[in-house]
N, C-alpha and C positions, 0 to 999 in steps of 0.2 A: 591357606586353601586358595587355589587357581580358580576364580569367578571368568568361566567364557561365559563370551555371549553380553549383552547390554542390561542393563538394572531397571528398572523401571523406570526411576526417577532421569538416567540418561535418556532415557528413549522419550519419555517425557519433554524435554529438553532439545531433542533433535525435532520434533514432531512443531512445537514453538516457533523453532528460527525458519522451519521449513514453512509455517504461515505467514511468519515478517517478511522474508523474503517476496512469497509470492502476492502479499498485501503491499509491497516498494514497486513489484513489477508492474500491480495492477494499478497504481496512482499515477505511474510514468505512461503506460497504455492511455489510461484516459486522461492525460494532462496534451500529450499529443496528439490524439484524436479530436481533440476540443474543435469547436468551430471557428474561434480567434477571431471573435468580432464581437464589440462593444454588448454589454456589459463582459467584463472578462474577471466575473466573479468568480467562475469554474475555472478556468488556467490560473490563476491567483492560488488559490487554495489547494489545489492539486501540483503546482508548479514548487511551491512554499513548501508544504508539506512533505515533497520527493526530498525536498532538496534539506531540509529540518530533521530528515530520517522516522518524521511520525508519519508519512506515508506508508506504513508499516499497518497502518490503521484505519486512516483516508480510505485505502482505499476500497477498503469493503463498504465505503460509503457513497451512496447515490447523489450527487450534486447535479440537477438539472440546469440546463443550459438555459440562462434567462435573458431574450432580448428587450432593450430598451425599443419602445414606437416614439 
């Protein structure tokens, strides 16, 4: 039997990489937007993360930019 069209479990599966994807975009976004000045807790772990491929997840995470006085 000819199945057109996608399964659930594919579309399931498209819908996934289309978030890892867009969670790698958004850790590269704010890794570059960073401020890049002492403490560089935020570009460390956004930087690490792009580049480790669990940016995928980082980046739906909020890391505030924290300066040293």
């Amino acid at each position: 039997m000819n199945n057109k069209g996608f399964t659930l479990v594919e579309l399931f599966c498209v819908i996934i990489i289309l978030f890892a994807i867009l969670g790698e975009i958004m850790c590269i976004a704010k890794c570059i937007n960073s401020d890049w000045e002492p403490s560089y807790k935020r570009e460390i772990i956004y930087g690490a993360s792009a580049l480790a491929g669990i940016g995928a997840i980082v980046g739906y995470i909020n890391i505030p930019d924290v300066k040293k006085e």
